[in-house]
C-alpha positions in Angstrom: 80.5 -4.3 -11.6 83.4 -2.3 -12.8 86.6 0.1 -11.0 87.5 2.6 -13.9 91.0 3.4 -13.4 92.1 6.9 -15.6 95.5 7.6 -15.5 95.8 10.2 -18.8 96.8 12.9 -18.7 94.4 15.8 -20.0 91.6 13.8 -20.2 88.2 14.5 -18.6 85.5 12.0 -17.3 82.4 13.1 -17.7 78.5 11.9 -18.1 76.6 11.5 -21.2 72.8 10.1 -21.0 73.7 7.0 -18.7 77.3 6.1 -19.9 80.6 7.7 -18.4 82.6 8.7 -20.6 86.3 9.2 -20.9 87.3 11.8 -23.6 90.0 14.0 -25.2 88.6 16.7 -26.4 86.2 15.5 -29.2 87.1 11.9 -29.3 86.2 8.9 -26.7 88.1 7.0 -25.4 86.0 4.9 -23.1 82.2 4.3 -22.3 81.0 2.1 -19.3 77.0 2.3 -18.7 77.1 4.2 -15.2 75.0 1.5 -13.7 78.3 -1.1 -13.9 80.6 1.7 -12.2 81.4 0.4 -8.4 84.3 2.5 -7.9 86.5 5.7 -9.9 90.0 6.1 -9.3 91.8 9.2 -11.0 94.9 8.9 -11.0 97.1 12.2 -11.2 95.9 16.0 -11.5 95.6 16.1 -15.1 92.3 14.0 -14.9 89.3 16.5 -14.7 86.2 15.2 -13.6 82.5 16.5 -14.8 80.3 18.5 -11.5 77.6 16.6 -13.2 79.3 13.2 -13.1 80.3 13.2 -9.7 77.4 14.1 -8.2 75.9 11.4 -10.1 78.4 9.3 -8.8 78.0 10.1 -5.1 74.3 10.2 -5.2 74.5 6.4 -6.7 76.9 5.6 -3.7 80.4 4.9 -6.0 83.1 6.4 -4.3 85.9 8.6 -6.2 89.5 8.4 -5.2 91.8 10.3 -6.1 96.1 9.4 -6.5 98.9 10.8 -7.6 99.5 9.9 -11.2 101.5 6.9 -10.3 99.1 5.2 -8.0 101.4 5.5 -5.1 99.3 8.1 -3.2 96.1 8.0 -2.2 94.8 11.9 -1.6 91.4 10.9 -0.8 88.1 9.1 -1.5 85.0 11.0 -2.1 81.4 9.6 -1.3 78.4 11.0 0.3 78.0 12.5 3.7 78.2 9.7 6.7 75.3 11.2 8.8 73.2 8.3 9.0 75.9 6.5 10.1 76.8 9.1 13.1 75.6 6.3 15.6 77.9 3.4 14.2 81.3 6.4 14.5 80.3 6.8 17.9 81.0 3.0 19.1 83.6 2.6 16.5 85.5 5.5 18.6 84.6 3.7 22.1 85.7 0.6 20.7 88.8 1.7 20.0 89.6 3.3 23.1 89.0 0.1 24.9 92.3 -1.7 25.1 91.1 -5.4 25.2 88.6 -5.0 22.3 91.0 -3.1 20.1 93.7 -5.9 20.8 91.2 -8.7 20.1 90.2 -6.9 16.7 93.8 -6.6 15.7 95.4 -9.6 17.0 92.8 -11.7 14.7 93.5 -9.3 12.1 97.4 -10.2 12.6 96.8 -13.9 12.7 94.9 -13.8 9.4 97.7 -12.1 7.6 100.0 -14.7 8.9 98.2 -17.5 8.5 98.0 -16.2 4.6 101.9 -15.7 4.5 103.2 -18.9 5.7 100.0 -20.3 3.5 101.4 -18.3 0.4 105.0 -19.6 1.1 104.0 -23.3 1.8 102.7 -23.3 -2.2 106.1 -21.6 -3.7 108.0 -24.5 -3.6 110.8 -22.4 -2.4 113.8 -24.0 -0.1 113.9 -21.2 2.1 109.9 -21.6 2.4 109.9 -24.2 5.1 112.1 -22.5 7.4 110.2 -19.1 6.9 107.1 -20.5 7.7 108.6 -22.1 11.0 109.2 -19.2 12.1 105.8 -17.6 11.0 104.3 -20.0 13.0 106.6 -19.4 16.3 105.2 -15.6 15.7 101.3 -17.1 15.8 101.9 -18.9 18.5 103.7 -15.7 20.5 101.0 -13.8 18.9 98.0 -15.7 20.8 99.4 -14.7 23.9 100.3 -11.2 23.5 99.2 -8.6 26.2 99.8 -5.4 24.7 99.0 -4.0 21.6 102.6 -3.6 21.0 103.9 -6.9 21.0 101.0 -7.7 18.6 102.9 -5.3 16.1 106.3 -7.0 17.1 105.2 -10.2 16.3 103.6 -9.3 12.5 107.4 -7.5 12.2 109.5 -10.5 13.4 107.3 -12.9 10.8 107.5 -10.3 7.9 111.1 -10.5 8.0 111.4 -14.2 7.9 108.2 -14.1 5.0 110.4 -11.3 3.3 113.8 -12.9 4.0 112.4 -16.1 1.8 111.5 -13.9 -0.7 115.1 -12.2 -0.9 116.5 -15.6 -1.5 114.6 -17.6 -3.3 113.5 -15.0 -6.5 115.3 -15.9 -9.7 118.4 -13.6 -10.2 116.7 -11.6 -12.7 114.8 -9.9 -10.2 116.7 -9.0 -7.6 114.5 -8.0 -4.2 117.4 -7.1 -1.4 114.0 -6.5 0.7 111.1 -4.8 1.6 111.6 -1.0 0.5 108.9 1.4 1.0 109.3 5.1 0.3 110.4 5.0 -2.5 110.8 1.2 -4.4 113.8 0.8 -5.1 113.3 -2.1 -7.7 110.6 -3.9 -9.6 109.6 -6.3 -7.2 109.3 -3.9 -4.7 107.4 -1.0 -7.2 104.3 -4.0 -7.9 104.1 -4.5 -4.2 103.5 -1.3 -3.4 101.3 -0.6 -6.5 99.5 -3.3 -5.6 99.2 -2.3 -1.7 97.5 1.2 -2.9 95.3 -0.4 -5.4 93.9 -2.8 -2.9 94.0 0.0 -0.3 91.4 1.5 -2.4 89.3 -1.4 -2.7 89.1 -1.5 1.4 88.7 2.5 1.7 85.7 1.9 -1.0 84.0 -0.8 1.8 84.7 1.0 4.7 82.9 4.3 3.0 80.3 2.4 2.0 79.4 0.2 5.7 79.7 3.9 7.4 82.8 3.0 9.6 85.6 5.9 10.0 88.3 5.0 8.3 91.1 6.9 9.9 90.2 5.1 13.8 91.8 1.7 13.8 93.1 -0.3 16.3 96.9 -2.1 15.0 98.2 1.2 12.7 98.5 4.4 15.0 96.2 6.5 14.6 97.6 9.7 12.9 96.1 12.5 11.2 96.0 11.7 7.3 96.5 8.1 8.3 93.3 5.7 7.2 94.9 3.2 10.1 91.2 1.1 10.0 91.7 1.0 6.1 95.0 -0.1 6.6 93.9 -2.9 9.6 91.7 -4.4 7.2 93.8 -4.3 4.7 96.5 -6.0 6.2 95.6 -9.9 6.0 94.8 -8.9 2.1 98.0 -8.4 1.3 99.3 -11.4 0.8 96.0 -13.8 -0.6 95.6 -10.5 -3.2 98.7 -8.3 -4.2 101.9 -10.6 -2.8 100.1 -13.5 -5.3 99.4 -11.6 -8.0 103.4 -10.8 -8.0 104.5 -14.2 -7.7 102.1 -14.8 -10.6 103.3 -12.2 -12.9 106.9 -13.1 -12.5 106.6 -17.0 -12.3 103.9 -16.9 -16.0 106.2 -14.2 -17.0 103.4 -11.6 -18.1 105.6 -8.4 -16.6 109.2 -7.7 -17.9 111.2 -5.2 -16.6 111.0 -3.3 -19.9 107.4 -1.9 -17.4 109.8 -0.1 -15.3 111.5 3.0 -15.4 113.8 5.4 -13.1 111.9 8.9 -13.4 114.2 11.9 -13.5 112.0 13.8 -11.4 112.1 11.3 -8.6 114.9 10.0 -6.0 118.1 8.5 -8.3 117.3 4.9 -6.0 113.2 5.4 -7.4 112.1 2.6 -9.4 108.0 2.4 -10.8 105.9 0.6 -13.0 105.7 2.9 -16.4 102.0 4.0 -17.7 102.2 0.8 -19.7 103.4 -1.1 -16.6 100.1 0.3 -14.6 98.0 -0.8 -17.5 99.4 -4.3 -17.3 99.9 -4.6 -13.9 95.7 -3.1 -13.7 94.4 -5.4 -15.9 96.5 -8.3 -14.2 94.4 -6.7 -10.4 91.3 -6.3 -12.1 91.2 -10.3 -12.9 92.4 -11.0 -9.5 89.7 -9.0 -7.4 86.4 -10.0 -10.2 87.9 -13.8 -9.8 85.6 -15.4 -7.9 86.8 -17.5 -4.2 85.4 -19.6 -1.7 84.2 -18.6 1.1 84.0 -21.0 4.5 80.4 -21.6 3.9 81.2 -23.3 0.3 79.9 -20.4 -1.6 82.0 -18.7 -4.1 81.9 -14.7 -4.9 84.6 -12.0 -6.3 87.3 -10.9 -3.8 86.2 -7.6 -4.2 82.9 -8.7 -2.5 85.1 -10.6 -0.2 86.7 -7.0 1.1 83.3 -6.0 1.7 81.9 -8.9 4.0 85.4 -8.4 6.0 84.7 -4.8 6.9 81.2 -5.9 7.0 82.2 -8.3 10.0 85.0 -5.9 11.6 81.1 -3.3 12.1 79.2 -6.1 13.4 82.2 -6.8 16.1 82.2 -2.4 16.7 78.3 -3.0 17.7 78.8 -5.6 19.3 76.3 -8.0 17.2 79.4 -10.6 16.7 82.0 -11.4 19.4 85.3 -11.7 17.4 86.8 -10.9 13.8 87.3 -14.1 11.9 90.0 -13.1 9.5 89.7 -14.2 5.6 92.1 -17.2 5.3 91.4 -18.9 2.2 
């Protein structure tokens, strides 16, 4: 199964027979047999998109998403009406306005996503790594014990700086990372992260849309309008197993130089983000990662992107009640 990405500018995506097709006015530039397509993202408003195709699409069940043209913000994800899954909403939202359950969901959630930093660290080799992870592992053991929802989110903070901090010192001088910088990156390491973070923030929207959960009621993120906090829960203990390896990777094999980057004139003078050639790379690097196949607990392998699934797949069965806590993916 296949994600098309389309970041061009003037194309339009369209369907021909069974194929989608990517073109420029007369001339193709991709085909992909619609029956391969999982998922759609157009990326920036100069992709136009065929009626025909994307009812095709919806009716099939692949979602659309739509970004800005860097990747950086997601505007939305299209897919077909949730109606049949009206019952499954309805204890999502009683679910998450009882305290102990939502605390349960996202401490596991947090522990997973710990578990997978100090994991990620252990393999660097990295001085600083041992003294990170100690204190990753204070945080899990504060963590356990945690009575309100707000220490929970105090205790992922105090180990993201330590699993940050180890970062900021142990890089190789040629690319510097003075931290974790959100809106906007303010250097390379810092644009792939948060690249990364929408891409596989995508990938979980895609699985929430297609189990029938809401993805804008979840239990560690506030819930705020335009905020998909669930798609962001879930997403959380992905971050590091999927997009903070896949950096390490590109920078330690040395596929990515910072010839990918540039400093847009139209953005803040501090702005620094992958360039279209940079997504491209940086895509195809993702692409490999979530169609690589990993093994599960049960000894069975299957992609990540199938892994995503089974999570939120898990996080329903705990919202009906058919499972009695979230085991978090901690390969």
């Amino acid at each position: 199964m296949t994600t098309v990405y389309v970041q061009d500018q003037g194309v339009t995506v369209r369907k021909k027979d069974q194929q989608l097709l990517v073109t420029r006015g007369q001339t193709v530039l991709e085909t992909v047999p619609l029956g391969k397509v999982e998922q759609v993202v157009l990326m920036g408003r100069g992709v136009q998109m065929s009626t025909a195709l994307l009812v095709d699409l919806l009716q099939r069940g692949v979602p659309v998403v739509l970004t800005n043209q860097r990747g950086s913000y997601h505007y939305a994800t299209l897919s077909a009406g949730p109606s049949r899954f009206g019952g499954l909403r309805t204890q999502q939202m009683q679910f998450v306005h009882t305290p102990p359950q939502a605390q349960e969901l996202a401490r596991s959630i947090v522990q997973a996503k710990l578990i997978n930093q100090r994991n990620l660290l252990a393999g660097t080799g990295w001085a600083a790594a041992a003294a990170a992870g100690a204190q990753i592992d204070t945080a899990l053991t504060s963590l356990a014990a945690a009575p309100t929802i707000d220490m929970i989110r105090g205790y992922e903070g105090t180990a993201a700086a330590a699993y940050f901090g180890a970062w900021r010192v142990s890089l190789d001088a040629g690319w510097t990372f003075p931290g974790r910088a959100f809106y906007p990156p303010t250097d390379p390491v810092n644009a792939m992260l948060s690249f990364g973070y929408t891409l596989a923030l995508h990938d979980v929207l895609t699985a929430v849309h297609l189990v029938g959960l809401d993805p804008y009621l979840g239990t560690f993120h506030v819930v705020e309008a335009g905020r998909p906090s669930l798609a962001l829960d879930l997403l959380e203990e992905f971050r590091p197993v999927i997009v903070d390896r896949l950096v390490l990777n590109l920078l330690g094999r040395g596929e990515i130089t910072p010839a990918a980057f540039e400093r847009p004139t139209a953005a803040p003078p501090e702005a620094v983000y992958l360039s279209e050639t940079g997504r491209r790379q940086y895509i195809d690097a993702y692409e490999r990662r979530m169609q690589a196949p990993v093994r599960l607990p049960t000894g069975e392998q299957t992609p990540m992107r199938w892994v995503v699934l089974l999570q939120v797949q898990a996080a329903a069965r705990v919202i009906r009640g058919e499972q009695e806590r979230y085991v978090g993916f901690t390969p």
